[in-house]
N, C-alpha and C positions, 0 to 999 in steps of 0.2 A: 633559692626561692625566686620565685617571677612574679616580679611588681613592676607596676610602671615606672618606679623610676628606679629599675636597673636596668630598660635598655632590651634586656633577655626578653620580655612579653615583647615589645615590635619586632626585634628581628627574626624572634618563631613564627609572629605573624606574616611577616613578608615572604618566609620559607614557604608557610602553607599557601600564600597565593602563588609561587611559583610554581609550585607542584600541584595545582589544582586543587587543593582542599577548601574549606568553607573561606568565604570570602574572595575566590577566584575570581578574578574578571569571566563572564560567560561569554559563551558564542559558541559557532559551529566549530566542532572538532578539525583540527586539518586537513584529516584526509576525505569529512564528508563532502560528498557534491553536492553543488548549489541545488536547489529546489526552485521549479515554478512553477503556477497553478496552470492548471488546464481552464479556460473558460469561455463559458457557453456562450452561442450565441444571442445576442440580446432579445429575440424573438420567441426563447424557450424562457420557460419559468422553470425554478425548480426549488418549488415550495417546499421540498422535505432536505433541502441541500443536497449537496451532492459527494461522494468521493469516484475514487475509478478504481480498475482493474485491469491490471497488463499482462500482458505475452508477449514470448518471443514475435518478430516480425512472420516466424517462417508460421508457427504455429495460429495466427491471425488469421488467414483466411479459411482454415478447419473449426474456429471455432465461429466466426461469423455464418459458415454453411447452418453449421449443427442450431444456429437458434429458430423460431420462428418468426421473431419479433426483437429489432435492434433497437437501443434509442443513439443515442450521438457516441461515436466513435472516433479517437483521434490515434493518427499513427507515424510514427517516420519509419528511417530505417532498421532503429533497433527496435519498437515495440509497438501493439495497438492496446490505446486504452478504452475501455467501456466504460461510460458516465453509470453510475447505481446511486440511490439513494444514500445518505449519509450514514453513517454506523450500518453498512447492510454485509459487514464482518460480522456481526453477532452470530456466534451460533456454530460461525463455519470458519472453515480452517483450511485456509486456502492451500494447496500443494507446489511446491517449487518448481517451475521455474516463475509462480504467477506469482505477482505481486500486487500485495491491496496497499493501495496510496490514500492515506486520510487526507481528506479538503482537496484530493486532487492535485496534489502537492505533488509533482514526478522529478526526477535529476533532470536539471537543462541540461543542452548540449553545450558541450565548448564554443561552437560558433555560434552560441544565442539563439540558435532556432530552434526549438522544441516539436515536438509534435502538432503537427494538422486538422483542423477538420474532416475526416476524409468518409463519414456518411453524416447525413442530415435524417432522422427518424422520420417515417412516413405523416406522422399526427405531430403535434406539438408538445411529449411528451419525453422527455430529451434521456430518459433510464434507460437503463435495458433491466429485469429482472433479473436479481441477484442469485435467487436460487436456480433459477434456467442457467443461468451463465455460471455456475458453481458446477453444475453437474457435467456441463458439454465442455469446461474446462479438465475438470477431474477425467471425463472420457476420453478426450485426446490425448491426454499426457500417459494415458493406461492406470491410473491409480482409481484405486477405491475412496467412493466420498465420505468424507468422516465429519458424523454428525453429532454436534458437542453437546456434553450431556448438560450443560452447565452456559446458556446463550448469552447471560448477563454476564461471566467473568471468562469468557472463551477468549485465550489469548491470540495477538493481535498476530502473533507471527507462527509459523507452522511446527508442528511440535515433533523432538528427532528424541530417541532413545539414546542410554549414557553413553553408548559405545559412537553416537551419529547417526544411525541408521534411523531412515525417517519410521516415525510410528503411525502405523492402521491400522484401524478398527474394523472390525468387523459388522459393523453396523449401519444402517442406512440400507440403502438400495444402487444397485451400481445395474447403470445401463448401457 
């Protein structure tokens, strides 16, 4: 029987904070990379917050073509991110290799330097449009855009069948 005073309640407790059970000390897993925000320049507003969207570096300048209208862009060697409105994942389900970073939150680099500023938006509007940028992403990579039937609980990461194979629908409009 496990009462406190045999001993047996603390040292199952100490068991499950080594193995991460309730009561674990928290923090970042080992192997995750550090996180750090992308942030705007202090002359932009971005009243509705912000997150981003990345690509590969090669695949950046095919979707910068494809837009009409950029807002603030940062990129290094490995990726370019697009500033979008805050939660402007709802709905959509971005395709791999892009990645949606909430709060704008991306992996630093080892040497501390993260990505750049490397456009400035024409106006003072620092977004790019989310669904513009959904679609001319979806079109360079060759995928169909798959559009969630379900925008308030459309999950955050992109959705692959039992076997792994990514899942598309057949629905939307692919241009």
């Amino acid at each position: 029987m496990l009462t406190p005073s045999s001993g047996l309640l603390a040292r199952g407790l100490r068991g499950l904070c080594r193995l991460g059970g309730p009561g674990a000390p928290r923090g970042k897993a080992p192997a995750e990379r550090p996180r750090e925000r992308l942030l705007l320049p202090s002359a932009l507003r971005a009243p509705l917050g912000y997150d981003a969207v990345g690509v590969d570096a090669g695949l950046g300048p095919r979707v910068r073509r494809g837009l009409r209208r950029t807002g603030c862009v940062f990129a290094d060697a490995e990726r370019w991110w697009w500033i979008v409105p805050a939660r402007a994942d709802a709905g959509l389900v971005w395709p791999e290799p892009a990645h949606y970073a909430p709060d704008a939150l991306v992996p630093a680099r080892a040497s501390g330097t993260g990505p750049c500023l490397a456009h400035w938006p024409e106006d003072d509007v620092p977004y790019t449009h989310p669904v513009m940028l959904y679609i001319v992403v979806c079109n360079a990579l060759g995928v169909r855009p798959d559009w969630s039937a379900d925008p308030v609980n459309a999950p955050a990461a992109h959705r692959r069948t039992a076997d792994g194979r990514q899942a598309l629908r057949a629905t939307g409009t692919y241009l």
